[in-house]
N, C-alpha and C positions, 0 to 999 in steps of 0.2 A: 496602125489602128484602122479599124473598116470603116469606110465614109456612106455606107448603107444607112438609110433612114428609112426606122420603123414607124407606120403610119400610129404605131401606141403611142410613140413621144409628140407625136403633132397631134394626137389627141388631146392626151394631157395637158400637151400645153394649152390649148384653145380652150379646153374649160377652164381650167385657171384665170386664163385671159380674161374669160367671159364673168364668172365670180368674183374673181381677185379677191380670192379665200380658197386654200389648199382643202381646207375640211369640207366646205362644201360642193369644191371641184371632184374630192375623191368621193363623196357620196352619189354624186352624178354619174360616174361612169364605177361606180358599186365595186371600189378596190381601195387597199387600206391606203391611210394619208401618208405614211411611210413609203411605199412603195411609187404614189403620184409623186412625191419631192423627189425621189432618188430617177426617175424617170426624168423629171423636169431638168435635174442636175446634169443626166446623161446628153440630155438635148443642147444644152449651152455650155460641154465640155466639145461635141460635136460641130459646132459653130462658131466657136471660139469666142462668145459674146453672151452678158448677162442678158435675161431674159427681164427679169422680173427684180425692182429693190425691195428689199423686205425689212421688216421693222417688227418689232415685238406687238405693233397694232393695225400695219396694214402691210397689203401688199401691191405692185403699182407696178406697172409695165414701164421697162428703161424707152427709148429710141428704139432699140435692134428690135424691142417685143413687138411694138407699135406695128412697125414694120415689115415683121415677121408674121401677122399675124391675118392681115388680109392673104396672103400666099395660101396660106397653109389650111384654112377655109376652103380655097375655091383646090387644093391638091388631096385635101380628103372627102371634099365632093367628089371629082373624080375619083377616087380610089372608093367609096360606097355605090358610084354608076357603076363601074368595073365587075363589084363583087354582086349587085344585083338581081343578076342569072342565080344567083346561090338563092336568091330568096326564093326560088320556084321547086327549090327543091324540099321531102320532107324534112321534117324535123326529128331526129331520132334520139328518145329520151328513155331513158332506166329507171322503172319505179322502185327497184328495190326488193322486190317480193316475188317468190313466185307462187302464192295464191290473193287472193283476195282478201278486203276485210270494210266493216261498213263503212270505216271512216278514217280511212288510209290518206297520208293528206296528199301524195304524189294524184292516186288515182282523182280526189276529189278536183285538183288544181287542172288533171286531164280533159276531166269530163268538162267544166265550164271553158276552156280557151276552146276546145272543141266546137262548144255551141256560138262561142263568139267571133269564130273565125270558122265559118264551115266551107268555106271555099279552097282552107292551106290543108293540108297534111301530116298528124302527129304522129308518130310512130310510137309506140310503147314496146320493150320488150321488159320481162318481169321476173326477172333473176340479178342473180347479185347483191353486192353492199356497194356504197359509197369510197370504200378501199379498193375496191376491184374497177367499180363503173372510175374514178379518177385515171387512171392507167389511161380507159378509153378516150377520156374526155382530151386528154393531154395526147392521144395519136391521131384524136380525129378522126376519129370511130364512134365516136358517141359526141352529142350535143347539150344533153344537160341532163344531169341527175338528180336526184335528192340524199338530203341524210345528212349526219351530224359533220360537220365542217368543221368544228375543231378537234374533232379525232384525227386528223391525217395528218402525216410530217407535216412540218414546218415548210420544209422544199417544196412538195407538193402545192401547198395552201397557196403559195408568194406566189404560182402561176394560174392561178384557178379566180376565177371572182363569184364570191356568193352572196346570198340575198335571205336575211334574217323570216322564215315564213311562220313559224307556229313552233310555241312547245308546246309538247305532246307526255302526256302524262303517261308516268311508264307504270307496269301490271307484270302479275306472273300469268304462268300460262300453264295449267295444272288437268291430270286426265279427273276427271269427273269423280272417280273414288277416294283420290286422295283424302287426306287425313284435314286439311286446310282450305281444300275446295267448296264447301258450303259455307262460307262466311263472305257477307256482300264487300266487306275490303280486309285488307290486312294489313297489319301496323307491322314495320320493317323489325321490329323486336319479334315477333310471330312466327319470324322465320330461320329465329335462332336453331341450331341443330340440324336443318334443312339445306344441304347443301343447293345452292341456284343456277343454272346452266346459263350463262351470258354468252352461249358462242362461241365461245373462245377456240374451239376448232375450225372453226370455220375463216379462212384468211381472206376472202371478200368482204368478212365486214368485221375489220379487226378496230375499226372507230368504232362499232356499239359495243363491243366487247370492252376494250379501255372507258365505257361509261360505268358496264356493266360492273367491274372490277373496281372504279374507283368509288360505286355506291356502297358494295360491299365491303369494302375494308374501312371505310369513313366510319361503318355502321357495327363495328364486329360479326360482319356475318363473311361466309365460307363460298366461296366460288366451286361448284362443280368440276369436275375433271372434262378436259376438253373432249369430245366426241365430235366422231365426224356427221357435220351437220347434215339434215332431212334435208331433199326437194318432191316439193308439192303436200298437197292436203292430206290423202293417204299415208305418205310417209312420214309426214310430221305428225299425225296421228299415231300411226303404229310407235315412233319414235318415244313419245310421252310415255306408252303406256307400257314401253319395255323398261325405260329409260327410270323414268318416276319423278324426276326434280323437278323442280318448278322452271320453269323457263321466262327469263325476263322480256320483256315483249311492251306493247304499247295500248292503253283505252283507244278500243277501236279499231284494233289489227283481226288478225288473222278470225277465221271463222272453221276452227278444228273441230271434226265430231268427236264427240264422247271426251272433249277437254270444255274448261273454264278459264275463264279471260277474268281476275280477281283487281281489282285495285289499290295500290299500296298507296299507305297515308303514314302521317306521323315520322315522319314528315311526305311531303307530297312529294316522290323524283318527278322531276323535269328533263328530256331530251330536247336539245334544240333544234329542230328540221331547218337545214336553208334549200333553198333554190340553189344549187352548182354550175359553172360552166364555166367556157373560155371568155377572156376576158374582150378578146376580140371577136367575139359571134352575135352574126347582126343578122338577125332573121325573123319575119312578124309572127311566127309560133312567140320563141321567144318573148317578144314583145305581148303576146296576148296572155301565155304560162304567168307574168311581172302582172299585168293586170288581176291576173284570176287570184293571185297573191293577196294585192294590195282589197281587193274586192272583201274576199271570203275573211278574209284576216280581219277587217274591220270591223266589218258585220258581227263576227263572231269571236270579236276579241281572241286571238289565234296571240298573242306575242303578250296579253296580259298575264302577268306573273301572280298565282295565286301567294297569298299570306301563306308562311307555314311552308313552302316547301323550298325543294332541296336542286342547285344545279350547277355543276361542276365551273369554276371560277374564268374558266376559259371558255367556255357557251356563254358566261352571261357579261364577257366582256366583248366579244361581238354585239350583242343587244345595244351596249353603249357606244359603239363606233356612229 
């Protein structure tokens, strides 16, 4: 067995320490409470000694914790002196898009850490899904993405830590003559007969796709054949208006010429955007990105669940972690 210690379990542990409460230790360092226990477990099979007594109402550091716990303090000090040189470097984040749109919530979360840290460096590049940007995030090639977090494996998700930011109310996305295009929303019955393009060729973002697919069939409607997805505004353009189906998309994305951005109601869908990344990435972007979150989301009620609408049982059981 390898007697390496990872400074994650002496994380772990010290906020437990610190709380002595696993739900609020694993809300702190923004990873599920299943995975802080199974961590904590690892650290005191490691050591050969309990950490922590636990009870159905509390939890209490033994001796060995006591004692373990100034150590491990002043060893992940060192170990964030160490990695500090990192904090000089940029931050390189994937918004998910590669065009614009007025109220995209990656770019809007950009633009404010920007203004609140103009001294650090964010990188944006603007292609991809959250299926593809995961890959990066997990070689350390990329630092943080956005996009629906519970679309991606299971395997995936256990290594990744994310941060509940905004639902984001989902629309078709329709070229301008369409038959359904003048009408200011559309009730998901509307769209009976219409097949809907959710992406689904497209394998960087096969989590919106599994949204898109499970809104569709909950509802009796017909998923589009998969085609291989546009890049850029031109060709998402021309795409629509060879193409014809409505394309599921988001209030507030893209900004296509000669298409319409419609809103579906009756029920309302919900996508839930989080904030993505490793769980061990300690860098003041970061830290300003959690800010501009916690900021804009308030303000503008970003994670209030309207009455009436619709979101997959797995987005709105992160909501409750």
């Amino acid at each position: 067995m390898s007697r390496d210690l990872h400074p994650r379990l002496l994380r772990g542990f010290v906020a437990t320490a610190e709380t002595l409460h696993f739900g609020r230790a694993a809300e702190r360092l923004h990873v599920a409470q299943q995975a802080l226990s199974r961590d904590v477990r690892a650290l005191e099979r490691l050591l050969g000694d309990a950490l922590f007594t636990r009870t159905t109402r509390s939890v209490e550091l033994t001796p060995a914790g006591l004692g373990l716990l100034p150590r491990a303090r002043r060893l992940l000090a060192l170990h964030d002196e160490i990695l500090s040189g990192a904090a000089h470097r940029p931050l390189l984040l994937d918004l998910n898009s590669d065009v614009t749109g007025p109220d995209l919530t990656g770019g809007r979360l950009l633009e404010r850490a920007r203004a609140a840290r103009p001294d650090g460096e964010l990188l944006a590049r603007f292609h991809g899904g959250l299926a593809a940007a995961s890959a990066e995030l997990l070689a350390h090639r990329l630092d943080v993405s956005f996009g629906r977090f519970a679309g991606l494996p299971a395997g995936v998700r256990a290594q990744l830590a994310q941060v509940p930011v905004r639902l984001e109310r989902v629309s078709v996305m329709m070229k301008a003559g369409h038959v359904l295009a003048d009408r200011p929303t559309l009730r998901l019955a509307d769209l009976a007969g219409y097949p809907v393009d959710v992406c689904a060729g497209n394998p960087a973002t096969t989590e919106w796709a599994d949204l898109g697919v499970r809104l569709l069939r909950e509802h009796g409607l017909t998923p589009a054949a998969p085609y291989v997805p546009p890049v850029g505004v031109d060709e998402t353009a021309r795409y629509l208006a060879r193409h014809g189906d409505p394309m599921l998309t988001t209030v507030g994305g893209p900004l296509i010429p000669g298409a319409v951005n419609v809103p579906l109601v009756d029920p309302v869908p919900l996508s839930l955007v989080s904030l993505v990344h490793r769980p061990d990435l300690r860098h003041p972007g970061l830290v300003a990105l959690r800010a501009a979150a916690a900021e804009l989301g308030a303000r503008e009620q970003w994670l209030l669940r309207p009455a009436g609408s619709w979101l997959p049982a797995a987005d709105g059981a992160l909501l409750a972690v």
